[in-house]
C-alpha positions in Angstrom: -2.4 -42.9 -31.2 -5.9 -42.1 -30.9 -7.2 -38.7 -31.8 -10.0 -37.3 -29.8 -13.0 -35.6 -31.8 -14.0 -32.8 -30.0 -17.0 -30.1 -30.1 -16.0 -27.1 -32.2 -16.8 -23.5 -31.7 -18.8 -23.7 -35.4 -19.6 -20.0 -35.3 -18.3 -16.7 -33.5 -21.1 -17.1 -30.7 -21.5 -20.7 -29.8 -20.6 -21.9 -26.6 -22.4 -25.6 -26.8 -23.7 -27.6 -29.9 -26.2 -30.3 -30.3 -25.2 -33.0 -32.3 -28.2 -33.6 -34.4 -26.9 -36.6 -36.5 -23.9 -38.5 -37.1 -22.5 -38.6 -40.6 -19.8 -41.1 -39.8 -20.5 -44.2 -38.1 -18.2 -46.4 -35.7 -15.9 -48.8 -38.0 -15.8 -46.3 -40.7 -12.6 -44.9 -42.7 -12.1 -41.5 -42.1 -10.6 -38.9 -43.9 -9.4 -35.5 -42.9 -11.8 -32.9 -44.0 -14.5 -35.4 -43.8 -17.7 -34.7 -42.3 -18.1 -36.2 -39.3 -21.2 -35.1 -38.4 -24.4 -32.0 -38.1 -24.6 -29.8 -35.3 -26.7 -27.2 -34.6 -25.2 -24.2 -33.7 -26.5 -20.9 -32.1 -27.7 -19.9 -35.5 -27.2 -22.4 -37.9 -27.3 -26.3 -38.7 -23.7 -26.7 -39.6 -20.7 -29.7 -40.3 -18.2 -31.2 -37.7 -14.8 -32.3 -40.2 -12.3 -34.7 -39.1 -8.9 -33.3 -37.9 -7.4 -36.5 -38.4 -7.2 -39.9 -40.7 -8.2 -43.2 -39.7 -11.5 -45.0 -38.3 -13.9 -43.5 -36.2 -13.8 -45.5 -33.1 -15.8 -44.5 -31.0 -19.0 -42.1 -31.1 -19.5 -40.6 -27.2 -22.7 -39.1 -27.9 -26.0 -39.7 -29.6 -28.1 -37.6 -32.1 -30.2 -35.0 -29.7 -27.2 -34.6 -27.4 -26.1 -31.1 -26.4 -22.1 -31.0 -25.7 -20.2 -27.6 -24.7 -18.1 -26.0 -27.0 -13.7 -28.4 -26.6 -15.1 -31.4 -25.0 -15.1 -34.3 -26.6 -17.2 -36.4 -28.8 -15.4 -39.7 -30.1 -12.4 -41.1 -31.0 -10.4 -41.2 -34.0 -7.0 -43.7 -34.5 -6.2 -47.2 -35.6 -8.4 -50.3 -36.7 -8.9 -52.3 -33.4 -6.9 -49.6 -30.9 -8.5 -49.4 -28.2 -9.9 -46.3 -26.2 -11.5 -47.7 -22.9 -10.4 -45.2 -20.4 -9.1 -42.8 -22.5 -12.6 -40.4 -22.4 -15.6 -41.3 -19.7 -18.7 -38.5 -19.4 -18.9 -35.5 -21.3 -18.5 -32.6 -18.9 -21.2 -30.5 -18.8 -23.7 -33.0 -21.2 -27.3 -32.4 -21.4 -29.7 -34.7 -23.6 -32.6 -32.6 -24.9 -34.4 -35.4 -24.6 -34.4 -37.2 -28.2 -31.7 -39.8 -28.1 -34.0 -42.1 -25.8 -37.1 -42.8 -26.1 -39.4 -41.9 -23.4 -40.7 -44.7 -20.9 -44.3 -45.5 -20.6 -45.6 -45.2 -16.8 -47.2 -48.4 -16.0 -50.2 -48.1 -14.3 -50.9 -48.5 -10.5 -53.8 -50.4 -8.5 -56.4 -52.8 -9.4 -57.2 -52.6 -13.3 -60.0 -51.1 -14.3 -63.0 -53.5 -16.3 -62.1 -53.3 -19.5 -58.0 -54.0 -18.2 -59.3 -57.3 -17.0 -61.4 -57.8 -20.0 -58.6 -57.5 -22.1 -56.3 -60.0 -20.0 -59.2 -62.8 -20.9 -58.4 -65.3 -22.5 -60.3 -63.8 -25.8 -57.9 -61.1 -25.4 -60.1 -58.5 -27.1 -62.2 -55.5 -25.1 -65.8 -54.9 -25.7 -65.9 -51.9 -27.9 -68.1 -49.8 -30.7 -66.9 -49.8 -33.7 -67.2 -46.1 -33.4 -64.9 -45.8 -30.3 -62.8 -48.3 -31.9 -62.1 -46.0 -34.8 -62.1 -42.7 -33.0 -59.4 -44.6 -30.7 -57.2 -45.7 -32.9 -56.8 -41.9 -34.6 -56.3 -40.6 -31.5 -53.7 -43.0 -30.2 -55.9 -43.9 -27.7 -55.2 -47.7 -26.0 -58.8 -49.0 -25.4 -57.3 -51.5 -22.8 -57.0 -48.4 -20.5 -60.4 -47.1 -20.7 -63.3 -47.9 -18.1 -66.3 -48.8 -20.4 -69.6 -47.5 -19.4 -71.4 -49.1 -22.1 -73.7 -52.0 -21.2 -71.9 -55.1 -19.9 -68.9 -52.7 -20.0 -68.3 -51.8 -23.4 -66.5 -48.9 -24.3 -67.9 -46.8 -26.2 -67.2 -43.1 -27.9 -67.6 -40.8 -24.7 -65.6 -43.3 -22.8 -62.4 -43.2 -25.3 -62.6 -39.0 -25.2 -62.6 -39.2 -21.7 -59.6 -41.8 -21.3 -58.1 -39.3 -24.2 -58.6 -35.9 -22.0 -57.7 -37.9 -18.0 -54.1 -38.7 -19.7 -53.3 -36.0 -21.5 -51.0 -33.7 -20.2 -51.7 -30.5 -18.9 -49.0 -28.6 -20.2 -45.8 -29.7 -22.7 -42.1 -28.8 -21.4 -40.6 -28.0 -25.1 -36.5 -28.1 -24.7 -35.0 -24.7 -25.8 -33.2 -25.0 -29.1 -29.7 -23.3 -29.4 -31.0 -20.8 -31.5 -33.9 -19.9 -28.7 -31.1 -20.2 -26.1 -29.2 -17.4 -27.8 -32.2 -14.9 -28.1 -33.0 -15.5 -24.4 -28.8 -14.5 -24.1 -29.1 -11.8 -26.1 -31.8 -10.5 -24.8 -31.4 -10.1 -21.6 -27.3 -8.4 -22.8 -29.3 -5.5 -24.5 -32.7 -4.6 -22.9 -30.7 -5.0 -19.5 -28.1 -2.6 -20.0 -28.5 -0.4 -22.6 -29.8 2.6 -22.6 -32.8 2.7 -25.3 -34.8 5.5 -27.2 -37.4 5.1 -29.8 -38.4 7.5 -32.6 -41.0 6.7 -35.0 -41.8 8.3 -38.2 -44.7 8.2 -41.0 -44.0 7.5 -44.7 -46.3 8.8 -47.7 -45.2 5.4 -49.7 -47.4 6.2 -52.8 -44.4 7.3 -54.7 -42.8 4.0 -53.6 -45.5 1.6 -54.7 -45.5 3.3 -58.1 -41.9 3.1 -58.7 -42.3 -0.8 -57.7 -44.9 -1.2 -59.9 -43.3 -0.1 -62.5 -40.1 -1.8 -62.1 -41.7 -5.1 -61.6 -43.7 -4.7 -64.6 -40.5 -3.9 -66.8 -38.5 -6.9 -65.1 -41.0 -9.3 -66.7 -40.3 -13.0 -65.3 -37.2 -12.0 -63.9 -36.7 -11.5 -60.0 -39.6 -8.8 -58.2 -38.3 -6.0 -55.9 -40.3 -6.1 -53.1 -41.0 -2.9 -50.6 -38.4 -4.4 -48.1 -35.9 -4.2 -50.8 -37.0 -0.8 -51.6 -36.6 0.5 -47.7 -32.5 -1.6 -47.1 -31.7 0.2 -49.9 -33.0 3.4 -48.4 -31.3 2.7 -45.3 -28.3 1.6 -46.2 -28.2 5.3 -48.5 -28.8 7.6 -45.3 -26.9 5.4 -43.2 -23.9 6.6 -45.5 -25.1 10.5 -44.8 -25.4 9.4 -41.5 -22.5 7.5 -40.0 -23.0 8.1 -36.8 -25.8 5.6 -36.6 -24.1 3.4 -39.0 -21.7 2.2 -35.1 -21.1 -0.1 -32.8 -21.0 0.7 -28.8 -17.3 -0.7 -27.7 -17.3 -0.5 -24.6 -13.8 2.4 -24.3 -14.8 3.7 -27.7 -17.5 4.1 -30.5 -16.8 2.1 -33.6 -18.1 4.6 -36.7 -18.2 2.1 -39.7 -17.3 3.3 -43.3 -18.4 0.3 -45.0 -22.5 -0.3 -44.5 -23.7 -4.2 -43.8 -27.1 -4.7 -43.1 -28.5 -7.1 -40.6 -31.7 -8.6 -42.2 -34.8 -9.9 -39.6 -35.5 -13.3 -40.7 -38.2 -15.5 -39.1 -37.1 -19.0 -38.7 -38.9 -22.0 -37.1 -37.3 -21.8 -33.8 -37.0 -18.2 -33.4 -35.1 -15.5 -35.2 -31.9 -14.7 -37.4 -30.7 -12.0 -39.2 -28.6 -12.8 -42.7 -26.0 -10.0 -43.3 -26.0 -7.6 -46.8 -22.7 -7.0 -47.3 -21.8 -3.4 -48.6 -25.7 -2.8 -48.9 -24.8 0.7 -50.0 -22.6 -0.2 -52.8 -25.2 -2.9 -54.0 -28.3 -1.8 -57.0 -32.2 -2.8 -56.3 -32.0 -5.7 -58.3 -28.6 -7.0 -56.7 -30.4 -6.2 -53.5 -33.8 -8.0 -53.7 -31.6 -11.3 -55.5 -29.3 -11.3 -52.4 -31.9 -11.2 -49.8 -34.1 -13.7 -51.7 -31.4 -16.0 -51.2 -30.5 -15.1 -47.6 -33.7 -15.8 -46.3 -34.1 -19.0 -48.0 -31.1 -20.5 -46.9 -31.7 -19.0 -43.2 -35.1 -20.6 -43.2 -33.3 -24.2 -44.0 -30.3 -23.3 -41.7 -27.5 -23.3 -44.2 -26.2 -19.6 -43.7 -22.6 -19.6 -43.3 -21.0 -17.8 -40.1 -19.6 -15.2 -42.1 -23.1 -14.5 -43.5 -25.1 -13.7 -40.2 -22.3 -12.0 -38.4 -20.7 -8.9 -38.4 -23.9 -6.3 -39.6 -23.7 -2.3 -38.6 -27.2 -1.5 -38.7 -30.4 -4.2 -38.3 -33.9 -3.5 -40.4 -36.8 -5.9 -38.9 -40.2 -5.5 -41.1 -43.3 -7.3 -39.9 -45.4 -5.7 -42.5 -46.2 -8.9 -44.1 -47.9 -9.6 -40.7 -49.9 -7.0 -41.0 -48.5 -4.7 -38.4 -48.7 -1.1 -38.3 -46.2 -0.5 -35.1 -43.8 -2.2 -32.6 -40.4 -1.8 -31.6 -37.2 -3.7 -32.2 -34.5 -5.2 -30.3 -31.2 -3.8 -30.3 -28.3 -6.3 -31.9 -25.1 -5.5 -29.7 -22.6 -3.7 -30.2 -24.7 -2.1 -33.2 -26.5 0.9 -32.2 -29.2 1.3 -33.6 -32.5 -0.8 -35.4 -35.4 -0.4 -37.9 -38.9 -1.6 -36.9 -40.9 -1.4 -40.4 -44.8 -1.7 -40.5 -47.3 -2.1 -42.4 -48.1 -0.3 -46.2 -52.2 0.6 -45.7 -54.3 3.3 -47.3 -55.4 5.9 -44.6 -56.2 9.4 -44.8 -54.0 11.9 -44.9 -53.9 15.8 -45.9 -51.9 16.3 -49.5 -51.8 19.9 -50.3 -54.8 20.9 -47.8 -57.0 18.1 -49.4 -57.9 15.2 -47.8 -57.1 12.0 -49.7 -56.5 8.0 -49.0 -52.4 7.5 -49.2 -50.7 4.7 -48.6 -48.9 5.5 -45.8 -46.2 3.3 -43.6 -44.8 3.7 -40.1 -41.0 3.1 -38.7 -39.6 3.3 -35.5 -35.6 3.4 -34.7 -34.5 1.8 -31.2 -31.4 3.7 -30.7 -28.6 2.7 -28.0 -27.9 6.5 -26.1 -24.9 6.1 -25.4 -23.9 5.5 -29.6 -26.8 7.9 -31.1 -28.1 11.1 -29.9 -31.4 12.2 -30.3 -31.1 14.5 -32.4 -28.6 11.8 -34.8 -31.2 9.5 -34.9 -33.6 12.5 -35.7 -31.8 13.5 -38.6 -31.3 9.5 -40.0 -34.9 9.2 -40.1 -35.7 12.3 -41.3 -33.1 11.4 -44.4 -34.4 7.8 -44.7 -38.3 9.5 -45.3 -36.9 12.0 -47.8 -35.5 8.8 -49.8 -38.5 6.7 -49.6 -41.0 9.8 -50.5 -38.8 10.5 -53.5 -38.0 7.0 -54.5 -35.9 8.3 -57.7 -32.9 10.0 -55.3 -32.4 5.8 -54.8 -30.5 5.6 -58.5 -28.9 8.3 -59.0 
């Protein structure tokens, strides 16, 4: 008996996959454990496996297809056996748009010159050589363009004219699931939870010459970089702190003992955030390797559930874009996250002296109903302690 192939949940979150390409084709042998096909998930790019032995009969979707989350996607059984009428539509199926190609529209009324030109028997429309080559870089079809040229030759103002009348005004880009999941997410924790921000100035001279010098001793080996330097300060007052190391649960407050930090990672279509495990447990240079990796991997959509899920406490740094201040998101249920800034020189007092110090700025979006203000007070004051005394990190 046949055996239907269905759309799995591929991570905690997902609700509806897109299946990006199909690994299996009809006719072939099929093994359990085999992979079937790629899907993109809410988060990742990830493997559909066969439940079941056989051939793969049928395929009920193509590549760009986006299929909720139990119904089905072909057809698994016997050489030959047939499944007419066994599955019809998937429920609920939305094409983004890539497994057909679009139509051109054909056009409407008398044609213009150059159109009735090109339907001559010579078959070839007047042209410049210059409109000619700046036509065929821009994908422009010189049968469609009105020459103004003499005897109607087209020439270059007439091909960037034909190029701006049909372009379009605006581009309707399909949301990918990963976008479709930030929209959900969202709208779950600016809606309804109840945010504070406290923000907090860092002297990070001490920082920059602790870096400096450990970078120097590591040789070729991996670098630490400042965002290394400030989860690992985290995750050390988040242990001093567990009260901001929680999760809002709804009948309860989840304190966490064990501290796994959620990592901002830009991506193409939007954002992730890779998981440090046991950050607190973890040294500088075990750190900066892991997170190295992470990112990487996120970047190319090969993170594992296991390895973007589950985080206490989020850290997002946009001070390799050169910004000196913004808020963060909240990640429900955690209750709190780290907006890092920019490292610039500024000046600042030292001992009753003005002087230029490098200087950094971080704000904490807290959830109210998990952290107090005076809890989040006390974390950040902790976490400025750690990075303007750099040493307190290796003891």
């Amino acid at each position: 008996m046949a055996t239907k192939v269905v759309m799995e949940a591929l991570s905690p979150t997902m609700e509806e996959g897109r299946l990006v390409e199909w690994k299996k084709q009809e006719g072939d042998s099929v093994a359990v454990g085999d992979v079937l096909a790629e899907v993109e998930t809410d988060k990742a790019v990830m493997e559909l496996v066969a439940r079941a032995s056989g051939t793969l009969l049928k395929q009920l979707v193509g590549p760009g297809t986006t299929v909720p989350v139990s119904e089905p996607v072909g057809w698994i059984g016997s050489p030959g056996e047939s499944v007419e009428g066994k599955a019809s539509t998937v429920t609920g199926q939305r094409s983004t748009g890539r497994a057909e190609p679009a139509r051109r529209a054909e056009p409407s009324g008398p044609p213009a010159p150059a159109q009735q030109e090109a339907a001559a028997p010579t078959g070839r429309v007047k042209a410049s050589p210059l409109a000619r080559r700046i036509a065929a870089e821009q994908g422009v079809d010189l049968a469609a363009v009105s020459g103004s040229g003499p005897e109607g030759r087209v020439i270059k103002r007439d091909v960037e004219a034909g190029r701006r009348a049909t372009r379009p005004p605006f581009a309707d880009v399909p949301l990918t699931q990963i976008r479709k999941t930030i929209a959900k997410r969202l709208v779950q924790s600016l809606g309804p939870i109840p945010t504070f921000y406290l923000t907090s100035e860092v002297d990070m001279e001490r920082v920059a010459e602790a870096r400096a010098a450990l970078n120097a001793a590591a040789g070729d080996q991996g670098k630490i970089s400042f965002n290394d330097i400030v989860l690992k300060a985290v995750a050390t007052a988040l242990v001093q702190h567990p009260g901001c190391n929680a999760w809002w649960q709804d009948d309860h407050v989840r304190v966490w003992h064990e501290v796994h930090l959620g990592m901002a990672v830009a991506v193409e279509d939007g954002l992730i955030t890779p998981v440090v495990r046991n950050a607190n447990t973890r040294s500088l240079r075990e750190i900066s390797a892991l997170t190295r990796d992470l990112a990487a991997r996120a970047r190319e959509r090969k993170l594992k559930p296991e390895e973007y899920t589950g985080s206490t406490f989020s850290v997002s740094n946009l001070g390799m874009f050169d910004i000196e201040h913004f808020t963060a998101i909240i990640n429900p249920p955690e209750g709190g996250i780290l907006a890092v800034g920019s490292i610039a020189p500024v000046p600042a007092v030292v001992d009753g002296e003005v002087r230029v110090r490098r200087r950094m700025r971080m704000t904490m979006s807290c959830d109210h109903r998990v952290i107090d203000g005076a809890t989040g007070a006390q974390f950040l004051k902790t976490l400025k302690l750690l990075l303007e005394n750099p040493l307190a990190l290796v003891w």
